[in-house]
C-alpha positions in Angstrom: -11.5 -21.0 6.7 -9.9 -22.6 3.6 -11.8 -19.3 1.7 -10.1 -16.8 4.0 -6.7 -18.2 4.0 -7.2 -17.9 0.0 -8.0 -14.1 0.7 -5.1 -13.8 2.4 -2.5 -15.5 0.4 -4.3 -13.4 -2.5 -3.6 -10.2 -0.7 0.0 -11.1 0.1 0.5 -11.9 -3.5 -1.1 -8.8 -4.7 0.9 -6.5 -2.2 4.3 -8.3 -3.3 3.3 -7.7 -6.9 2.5 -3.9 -6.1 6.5 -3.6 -5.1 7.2 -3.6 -8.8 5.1 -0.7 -9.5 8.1 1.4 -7.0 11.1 2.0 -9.0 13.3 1.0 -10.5 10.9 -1.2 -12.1 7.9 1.2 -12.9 5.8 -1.7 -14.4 2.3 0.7 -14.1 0.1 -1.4 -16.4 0.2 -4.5 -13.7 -1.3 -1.8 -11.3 -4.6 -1.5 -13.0 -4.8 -4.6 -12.2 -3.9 -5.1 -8.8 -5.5 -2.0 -7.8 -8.9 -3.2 -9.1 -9.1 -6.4 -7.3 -7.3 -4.6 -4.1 -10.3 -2.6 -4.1 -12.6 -4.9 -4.8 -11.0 -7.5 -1.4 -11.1 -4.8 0.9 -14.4 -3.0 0.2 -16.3 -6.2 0.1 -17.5 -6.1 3.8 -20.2 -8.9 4.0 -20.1 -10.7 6.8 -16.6 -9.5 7.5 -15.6 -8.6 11.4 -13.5 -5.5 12.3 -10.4 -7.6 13.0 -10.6 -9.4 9.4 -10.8 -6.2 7.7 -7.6 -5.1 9.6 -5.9 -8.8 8.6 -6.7 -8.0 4.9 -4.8 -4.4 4.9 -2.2 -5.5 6.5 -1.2 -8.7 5.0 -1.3 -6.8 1.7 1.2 -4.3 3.2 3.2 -7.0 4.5 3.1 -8.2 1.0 4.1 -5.1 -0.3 6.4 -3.6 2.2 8.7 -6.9 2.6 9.5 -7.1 -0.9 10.6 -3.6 -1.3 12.5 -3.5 2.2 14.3 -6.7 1.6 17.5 -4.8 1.2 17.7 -3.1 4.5 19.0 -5.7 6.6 21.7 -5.6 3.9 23.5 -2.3 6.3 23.4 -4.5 9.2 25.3 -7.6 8.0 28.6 -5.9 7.0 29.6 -5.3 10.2 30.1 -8.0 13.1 29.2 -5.9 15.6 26.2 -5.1 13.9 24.7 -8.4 12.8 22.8 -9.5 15.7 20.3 -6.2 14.5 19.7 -7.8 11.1 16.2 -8.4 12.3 15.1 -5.2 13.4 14.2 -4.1 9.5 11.6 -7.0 9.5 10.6 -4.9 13.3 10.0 -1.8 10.7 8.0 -3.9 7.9 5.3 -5.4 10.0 5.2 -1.6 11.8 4.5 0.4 8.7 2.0 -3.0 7.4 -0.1 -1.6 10.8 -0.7 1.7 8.8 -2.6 -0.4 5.9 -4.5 -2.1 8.2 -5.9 0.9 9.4 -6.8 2.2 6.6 -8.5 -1.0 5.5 -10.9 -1.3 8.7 -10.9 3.0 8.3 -12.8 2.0 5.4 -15.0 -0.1 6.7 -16.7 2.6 8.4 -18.0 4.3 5.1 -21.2 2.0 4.0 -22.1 3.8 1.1 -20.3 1.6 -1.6 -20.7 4.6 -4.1 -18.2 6.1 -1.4 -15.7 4.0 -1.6 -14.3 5.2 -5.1 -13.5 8.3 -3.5 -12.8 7.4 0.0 -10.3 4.7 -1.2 -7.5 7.1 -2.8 -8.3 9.5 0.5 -8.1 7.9 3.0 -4.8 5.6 1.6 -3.2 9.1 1.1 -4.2 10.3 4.8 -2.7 7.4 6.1 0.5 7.9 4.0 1.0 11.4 5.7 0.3 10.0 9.1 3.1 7.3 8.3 4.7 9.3 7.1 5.0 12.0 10.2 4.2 9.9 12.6 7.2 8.3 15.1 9.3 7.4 12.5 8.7 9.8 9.9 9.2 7.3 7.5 8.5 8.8 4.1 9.8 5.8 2.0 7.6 3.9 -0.4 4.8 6.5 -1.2 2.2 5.7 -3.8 3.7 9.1 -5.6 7.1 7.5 -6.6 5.0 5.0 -9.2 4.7 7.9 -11.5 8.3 9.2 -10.5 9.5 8.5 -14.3 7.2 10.1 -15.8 7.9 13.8 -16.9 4.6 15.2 -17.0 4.0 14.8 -13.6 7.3 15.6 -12.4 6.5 18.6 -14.0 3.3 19.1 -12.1 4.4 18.3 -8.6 5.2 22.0 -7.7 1.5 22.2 -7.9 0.1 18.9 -6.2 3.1 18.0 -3.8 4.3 14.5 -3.3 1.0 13.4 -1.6 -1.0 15.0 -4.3 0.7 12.6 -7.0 -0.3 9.7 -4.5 -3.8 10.9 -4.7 -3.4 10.9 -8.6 -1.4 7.9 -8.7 -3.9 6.2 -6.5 -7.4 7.3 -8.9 -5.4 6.7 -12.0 -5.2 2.8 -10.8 -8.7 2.7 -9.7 -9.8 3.9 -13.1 -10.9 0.3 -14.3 -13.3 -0.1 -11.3 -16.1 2.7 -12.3 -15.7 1.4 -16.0 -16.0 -2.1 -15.1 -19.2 -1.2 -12.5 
């Protein structure tokens, strides 16, 4: 147990770190990184139940997700009438983590591991729309706003769209894993 809860605080840590690839901090490089061993957490399924490989994708999002929603319980404290809500963003954060988690026992479902290269930016993308349209049609915090700054692709999203430069932003992170296999 000792192993997992290492897993677990890794993921956490990873998904926090991943927030400062989001503007306004754009730090890209730290994503080849985290990506990597993200990839590397997730798609490693031996001896790994159904329910753990849910846990992983969402503790990562919660990771994620609560350091770049901090802020919105911010609205809720200015007026007294309105503080008793300042929980309901954390209500939001551990919703939109469920959407990770998915996509992290999703993937458990492809054995090939040769797959998982291209499954991985898919199926996160797929599950970014679904967030995306699904009951809240939350479109916030899209894997396309980490190349946001950058004028070439800017330039290019009239072709791709904004889940398109999630796709791109997502393969361009996961380029160390087929050079390091």
């Amino acid at each position: 147990t000792k192993k997992i809860v290492k897993v677990y605080i890794q993921l956490f840590c990873l998904g926090a770190l991943t927030s400062l690839l989001f503007p306004p901090f754009f730090l890209l490089p730290l994503g080849f990184i985290i990506f990597p061993i993200f990839f590397y957490i997730i798609t490693n399924f031996k001896n790994k139940s159904l329910i753990k490989s849910f846990t992983e994708g969402y503790i990562y999002a919660l990771g994620m997700n609560l350091c770049l929603f901090f802020w919105l319980k911010n609205p809720f404290l200015i007026e007294e009438s309105t503080k008793k809500y300042f929980l309901l963003p954390y209500v939001i954060v551990f919703y939109l983590s469920i959407y990770f988690g998915l996509f992290s026992l999703t993937l458990r479902f492809f054995i090939n591991k040769k797959l998982h290269i291209i499954v991985f930016p898919l199926l996160l993308v797929v599950f970014e729309i679904i967030r995306s349209k699904l009951f809240l049609s939350f479109p916030w915090n899209l894997f396309g706003y980490i190349l946001s700054d950058k004028t070439f692709f800017l330039e290019n999203l009239k072709y791709i769209g904004t889940y398109g430069l999630s796709y791109l932003s997502i393969v361009l992170l996961l380029f160390p894993v087929p050079i390091y296999n």
